[in-house]
C-alpha positions as YAML, in Angstrom:
chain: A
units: angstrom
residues:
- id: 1
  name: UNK
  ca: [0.00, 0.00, 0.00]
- id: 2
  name: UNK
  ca: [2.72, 2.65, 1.00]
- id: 3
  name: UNK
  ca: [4.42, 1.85, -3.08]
- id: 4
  name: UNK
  ca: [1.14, 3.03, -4.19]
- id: 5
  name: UNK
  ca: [0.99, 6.12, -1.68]
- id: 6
  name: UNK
  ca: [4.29, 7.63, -2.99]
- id: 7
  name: UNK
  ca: [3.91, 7.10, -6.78]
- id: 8
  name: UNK
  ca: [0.50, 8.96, -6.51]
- id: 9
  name: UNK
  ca: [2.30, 11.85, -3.91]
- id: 10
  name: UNK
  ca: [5.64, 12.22, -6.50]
- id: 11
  name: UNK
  ca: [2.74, 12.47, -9.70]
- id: 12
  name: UNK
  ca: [1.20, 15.48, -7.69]
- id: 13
  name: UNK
  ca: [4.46, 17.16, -6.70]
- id: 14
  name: UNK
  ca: [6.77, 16.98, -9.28]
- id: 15
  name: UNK
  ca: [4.67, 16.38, -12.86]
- id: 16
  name: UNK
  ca: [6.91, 17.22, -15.79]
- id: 17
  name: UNK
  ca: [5.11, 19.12, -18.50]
- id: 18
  name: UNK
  ca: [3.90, 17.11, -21.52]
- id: 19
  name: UNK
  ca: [5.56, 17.86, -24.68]
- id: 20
  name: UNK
  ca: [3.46, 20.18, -27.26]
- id: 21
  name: UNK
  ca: [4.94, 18.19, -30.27]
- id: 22
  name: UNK
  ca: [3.56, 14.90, -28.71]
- id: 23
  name: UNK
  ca: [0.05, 16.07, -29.41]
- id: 24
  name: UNK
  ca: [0.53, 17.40, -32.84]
- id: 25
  name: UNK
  ca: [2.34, 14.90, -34.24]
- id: 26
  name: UNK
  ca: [-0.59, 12.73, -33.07]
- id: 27
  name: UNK
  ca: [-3.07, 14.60, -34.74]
- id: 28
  name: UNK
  ca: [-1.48, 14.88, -37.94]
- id: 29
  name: UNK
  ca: [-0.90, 11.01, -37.53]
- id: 30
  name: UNK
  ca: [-5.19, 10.81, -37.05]
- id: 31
  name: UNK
  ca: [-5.47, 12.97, -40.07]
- id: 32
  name: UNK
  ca: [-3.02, 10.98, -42.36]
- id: 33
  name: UNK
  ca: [-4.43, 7.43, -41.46]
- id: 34
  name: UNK
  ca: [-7.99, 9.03, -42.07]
- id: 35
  name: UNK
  ca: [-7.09, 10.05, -45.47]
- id: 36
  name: UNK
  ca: [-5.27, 7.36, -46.62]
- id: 37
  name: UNK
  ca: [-7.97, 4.95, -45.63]
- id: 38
  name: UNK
  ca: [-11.37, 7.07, -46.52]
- id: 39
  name: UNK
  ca: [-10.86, 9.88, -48.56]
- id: 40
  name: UNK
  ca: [-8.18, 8.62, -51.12]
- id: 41
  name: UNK
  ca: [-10.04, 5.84, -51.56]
- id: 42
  name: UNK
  ca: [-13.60, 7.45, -52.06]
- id: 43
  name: UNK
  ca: [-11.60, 10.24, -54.49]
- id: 44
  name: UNK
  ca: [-10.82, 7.22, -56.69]
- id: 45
  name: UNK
  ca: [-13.67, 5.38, -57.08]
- id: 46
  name: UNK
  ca: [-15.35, 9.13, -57.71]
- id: 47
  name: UNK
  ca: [-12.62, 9.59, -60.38]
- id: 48
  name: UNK
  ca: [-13.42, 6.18, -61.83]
- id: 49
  name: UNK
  ca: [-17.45, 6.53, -61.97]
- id: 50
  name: UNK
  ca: [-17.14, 9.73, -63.40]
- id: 51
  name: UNK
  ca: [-15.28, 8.49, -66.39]
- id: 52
  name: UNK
  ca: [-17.09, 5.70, -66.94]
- id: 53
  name: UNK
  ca: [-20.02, 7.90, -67.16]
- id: 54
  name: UNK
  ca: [-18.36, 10.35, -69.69]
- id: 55
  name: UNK
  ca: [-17.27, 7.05, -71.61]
- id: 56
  name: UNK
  ca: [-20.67, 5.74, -72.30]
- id: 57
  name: UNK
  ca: [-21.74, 5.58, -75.80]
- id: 58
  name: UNK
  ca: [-24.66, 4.57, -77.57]
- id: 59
  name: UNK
  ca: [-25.89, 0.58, -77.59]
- id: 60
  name: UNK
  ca: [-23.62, -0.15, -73.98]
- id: 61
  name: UNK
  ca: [-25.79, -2.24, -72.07]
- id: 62
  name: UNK
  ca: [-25.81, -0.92, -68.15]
- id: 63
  name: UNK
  ca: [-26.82, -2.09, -64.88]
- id: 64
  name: UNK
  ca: [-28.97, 1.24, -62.87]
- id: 65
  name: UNK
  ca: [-28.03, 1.98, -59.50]
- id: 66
  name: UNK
  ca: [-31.79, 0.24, -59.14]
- id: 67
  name: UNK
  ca: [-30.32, -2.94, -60.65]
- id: 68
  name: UNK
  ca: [-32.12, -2.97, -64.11]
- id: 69
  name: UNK
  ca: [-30.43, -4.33, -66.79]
- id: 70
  name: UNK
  ca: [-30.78, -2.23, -70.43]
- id: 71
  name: UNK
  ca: [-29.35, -0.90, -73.18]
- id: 72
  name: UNK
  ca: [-28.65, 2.99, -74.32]
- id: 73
  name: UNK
  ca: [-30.36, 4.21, -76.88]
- id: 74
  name: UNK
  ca: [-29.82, 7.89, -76.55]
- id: 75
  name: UNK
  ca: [-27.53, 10.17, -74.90]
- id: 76
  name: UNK
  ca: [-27.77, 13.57, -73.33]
- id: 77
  name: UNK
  ca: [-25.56, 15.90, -71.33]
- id: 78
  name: UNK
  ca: [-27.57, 14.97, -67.96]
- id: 79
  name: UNK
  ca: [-29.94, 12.01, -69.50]
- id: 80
  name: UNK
  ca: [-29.58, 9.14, -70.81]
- id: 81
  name: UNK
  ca: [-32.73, 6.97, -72.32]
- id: 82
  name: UNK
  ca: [-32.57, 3.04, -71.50]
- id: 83
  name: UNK
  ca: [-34.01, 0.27, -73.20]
- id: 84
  name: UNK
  ca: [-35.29, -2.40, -70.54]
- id: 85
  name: UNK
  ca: [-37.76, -4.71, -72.96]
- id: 86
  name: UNK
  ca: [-39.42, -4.34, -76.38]
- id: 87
  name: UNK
  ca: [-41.41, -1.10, -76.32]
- id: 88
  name: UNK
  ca: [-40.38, 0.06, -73.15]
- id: 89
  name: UNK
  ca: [-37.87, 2.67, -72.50]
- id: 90
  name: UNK
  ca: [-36.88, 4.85, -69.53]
- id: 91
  name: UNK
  ca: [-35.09, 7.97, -68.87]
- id: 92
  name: UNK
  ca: [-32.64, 8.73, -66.43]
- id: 93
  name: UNK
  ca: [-29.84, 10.67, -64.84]
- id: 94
  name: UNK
  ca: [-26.92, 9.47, -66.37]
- id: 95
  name: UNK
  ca: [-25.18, 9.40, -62.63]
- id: 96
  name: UNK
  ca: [-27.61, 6.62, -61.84]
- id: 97
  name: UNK
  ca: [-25.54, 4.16, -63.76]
- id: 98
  name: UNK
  ca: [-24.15, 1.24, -61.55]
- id: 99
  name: UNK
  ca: [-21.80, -0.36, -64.55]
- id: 100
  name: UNK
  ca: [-21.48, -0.60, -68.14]
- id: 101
  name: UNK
  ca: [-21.47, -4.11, -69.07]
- id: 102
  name: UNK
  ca: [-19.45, -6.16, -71.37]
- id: 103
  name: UNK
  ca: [-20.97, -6.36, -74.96]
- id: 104
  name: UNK
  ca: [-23.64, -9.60, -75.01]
- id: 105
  name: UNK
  ca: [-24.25, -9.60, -71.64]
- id: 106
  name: UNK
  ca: [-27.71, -9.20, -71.91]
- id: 107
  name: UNK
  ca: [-29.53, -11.94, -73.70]
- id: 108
  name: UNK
  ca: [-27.27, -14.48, -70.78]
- id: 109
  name: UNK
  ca: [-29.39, -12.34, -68.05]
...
């Protein structure tokens, strides 16, 4: 009991100062490990969606963000019109695109 009694009385008395660096270098550490593990990542795939996007031509067959299967059959800046079956066609945002998929894919779904 008395081991315990001085370490707590020479903690009170005599605590050195922590060092400011300690700290900082700490934070910058957080911030480094949080960008390397979230934000470069998310950057990326961004980067990579957005080209795909841009890349998209008339007659690629795509996969929505809603998961239905179709194939372009006109292109706008913003919109983009899908056909999903024989006589049916839908608009929509061309940022709603999951994937383009390979040529074909189609008639195996």
């Amino acid at each position: 009991m008395n081991f315990f009694d001085n370490a707590i009385y020479a903690a009170a008395a005599g605590a050195s100062p922590q060092n400011p660096f300690g700290s900082l270098f700490m934070i910058v550490g957080i911030f480094a490990v949080f960008y390397f593990l979230i934000l470069r990542p998310q950057q990326k795939q961004h980067k990579a969606h957005k080209q795909m996007v841009e890349a998209m031509t008339v007659g690629d067959e795509i996969v929505t963000n809603g998961g239905i299967l179709g194939k372009v059959t006109k292109l706008d800046e913003q919109f983009l019109s899908v056909k999903i079956a024989d006589g049916v066609e839908i608009k929509l945002q061309r940022h709603h695109v999951a994937r383009v998929l390979p040529k074909g894919s189609m008639k195996n779904a």
